[in-house]
C-alpha positions as CSV (number, residue, x, y, z in Angstrom):
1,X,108.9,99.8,106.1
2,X,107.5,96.0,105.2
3,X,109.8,94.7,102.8
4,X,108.3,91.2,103.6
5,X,104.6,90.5,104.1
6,X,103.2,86.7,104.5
7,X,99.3,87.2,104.5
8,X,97.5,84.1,105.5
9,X,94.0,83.1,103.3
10,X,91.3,81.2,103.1
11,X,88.2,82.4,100.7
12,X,86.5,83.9,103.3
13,X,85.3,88.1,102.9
14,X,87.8,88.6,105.8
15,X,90.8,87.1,104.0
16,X,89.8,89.0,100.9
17,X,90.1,91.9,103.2
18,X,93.6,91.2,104.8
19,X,94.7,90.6,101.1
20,X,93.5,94.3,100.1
21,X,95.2,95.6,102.8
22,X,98.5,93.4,102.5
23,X,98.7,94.8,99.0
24,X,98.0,98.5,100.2
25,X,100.8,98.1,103.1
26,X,103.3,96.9,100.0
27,X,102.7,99.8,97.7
28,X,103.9,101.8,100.5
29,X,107.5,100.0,99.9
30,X,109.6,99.9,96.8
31,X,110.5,95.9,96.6
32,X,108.2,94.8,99.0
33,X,107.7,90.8,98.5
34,X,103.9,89.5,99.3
35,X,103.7,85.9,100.1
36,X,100.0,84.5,100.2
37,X,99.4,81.4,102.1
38,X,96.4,79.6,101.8
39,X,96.1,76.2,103.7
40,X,94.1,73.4,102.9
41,X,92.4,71.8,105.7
42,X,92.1,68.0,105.4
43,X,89.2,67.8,107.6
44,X,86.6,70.3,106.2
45,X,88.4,68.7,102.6
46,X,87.5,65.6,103.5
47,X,83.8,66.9,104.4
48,X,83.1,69.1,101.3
49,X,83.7,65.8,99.3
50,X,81.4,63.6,101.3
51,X,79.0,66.0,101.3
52,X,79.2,68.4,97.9
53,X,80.8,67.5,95.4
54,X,83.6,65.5,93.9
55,X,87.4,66.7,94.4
56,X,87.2,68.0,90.8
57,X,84.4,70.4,91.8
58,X,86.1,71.1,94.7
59,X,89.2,72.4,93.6
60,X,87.8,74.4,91.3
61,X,85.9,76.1,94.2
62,X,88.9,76.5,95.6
63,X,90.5,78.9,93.1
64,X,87.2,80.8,92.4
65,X,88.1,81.5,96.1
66,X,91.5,82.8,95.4
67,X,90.7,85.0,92.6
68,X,89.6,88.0,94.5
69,X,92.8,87.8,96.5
70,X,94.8,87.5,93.7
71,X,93.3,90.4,92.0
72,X,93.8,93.0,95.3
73,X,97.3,92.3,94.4
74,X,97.6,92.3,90.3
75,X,95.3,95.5,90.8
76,X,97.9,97.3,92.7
77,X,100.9,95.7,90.2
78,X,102.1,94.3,94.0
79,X,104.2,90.9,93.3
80,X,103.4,87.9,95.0
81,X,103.5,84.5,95.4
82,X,101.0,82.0,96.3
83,X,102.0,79.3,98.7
84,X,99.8,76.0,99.5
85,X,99.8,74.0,102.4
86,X,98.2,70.7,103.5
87,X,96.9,70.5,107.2
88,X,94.6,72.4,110.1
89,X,95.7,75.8,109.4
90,X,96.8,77.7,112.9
91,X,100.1,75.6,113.3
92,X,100.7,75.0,109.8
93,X,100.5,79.1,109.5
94,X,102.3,79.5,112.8
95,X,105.4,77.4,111.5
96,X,105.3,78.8,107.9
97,X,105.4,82.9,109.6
98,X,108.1,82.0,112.2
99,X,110.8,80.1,109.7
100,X,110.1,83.0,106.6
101,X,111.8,85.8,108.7
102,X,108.7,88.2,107.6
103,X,107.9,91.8,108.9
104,X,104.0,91.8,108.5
105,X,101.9,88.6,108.8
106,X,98.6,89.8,107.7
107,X,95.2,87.6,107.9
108,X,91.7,88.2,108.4
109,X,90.0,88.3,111.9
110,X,87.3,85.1,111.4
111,X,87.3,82.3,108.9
112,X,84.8,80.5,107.1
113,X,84.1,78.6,110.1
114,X,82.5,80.5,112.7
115,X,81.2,76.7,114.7
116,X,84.3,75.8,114.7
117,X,86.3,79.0,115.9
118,X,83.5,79.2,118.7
119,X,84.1,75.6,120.1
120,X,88.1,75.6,119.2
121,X,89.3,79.3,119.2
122,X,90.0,81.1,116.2
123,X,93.0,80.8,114.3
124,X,93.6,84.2,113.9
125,X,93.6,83.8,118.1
126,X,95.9,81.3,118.0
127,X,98.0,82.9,115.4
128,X,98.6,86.2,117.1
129,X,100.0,83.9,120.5
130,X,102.1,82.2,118.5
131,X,104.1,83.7,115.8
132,X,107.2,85.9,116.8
133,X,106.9,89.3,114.5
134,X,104.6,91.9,114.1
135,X,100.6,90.7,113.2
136,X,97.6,92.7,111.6
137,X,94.6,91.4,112.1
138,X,92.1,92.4,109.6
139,X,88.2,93.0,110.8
């Protein structure tokens, strides 16, 4: 079936979602390899510092976000590997899924930033126009 899954992350309850059912679609294959990529947006980076907290308290925020994806795959004894990326997530996403030759590229169906998705289009929206295999978009 999916011997190669790339599911795209970032904190959000929908992401947590795609990862659950990532992990699900790669018990169903013996050997299945899970790639989890989660992409650090400079701009809302830049913003959480100015208007939060310091970049110590910020990356720590950042794995407390990670854990529960983590977990939907230790859970299910589903190997995987966490991959992080610098830049605005759609193309950085888009490029990662089409040059890793995957057979599933799972992410959730809204991020954490519904003003932006409204004025800019998701990137779930822009991810499912752009990459080349097979996507599941998890609601």
């Amino acid at each position: 079936m999916y011997k190669r899954i790339l599911v795209a992350v970032d904190g959000s309850e929908n992401s947590h979602r795609a990862a659950r059912h990532a992990a699900q679609l790669a018990g169903l294959s013996s050997g299945a390899v899970v790639e989890v990529l989660y992409v650090l947006d400079f701009d809302r980076t830049r913003t959480d510092v100015i208007h939060n907290a310091g970049s110590d308290d910020l990356h720590i925020d950042r794995k407390k976000r990670l854990i529960p994806i983590e977990k939907a795959f230790e859970q299910l004894e589903i190997p995987y590997k966490l991959v992080i990326k610098h830049g605005d997530p759609g193309p950085i996403i888009i490029q990662f899924a089409n040059s890793g030759e995957f057979d599933l590229v799972v992410l959730g169906s809204r991020g954490l930033n519904s003003f932006q998705e409204m004025v800019l289009g998701s990137v779930s929206h822009k991810v499912a126009k752009r990459v080349t295999g097979p996507i599941l978009i998890v609601k």
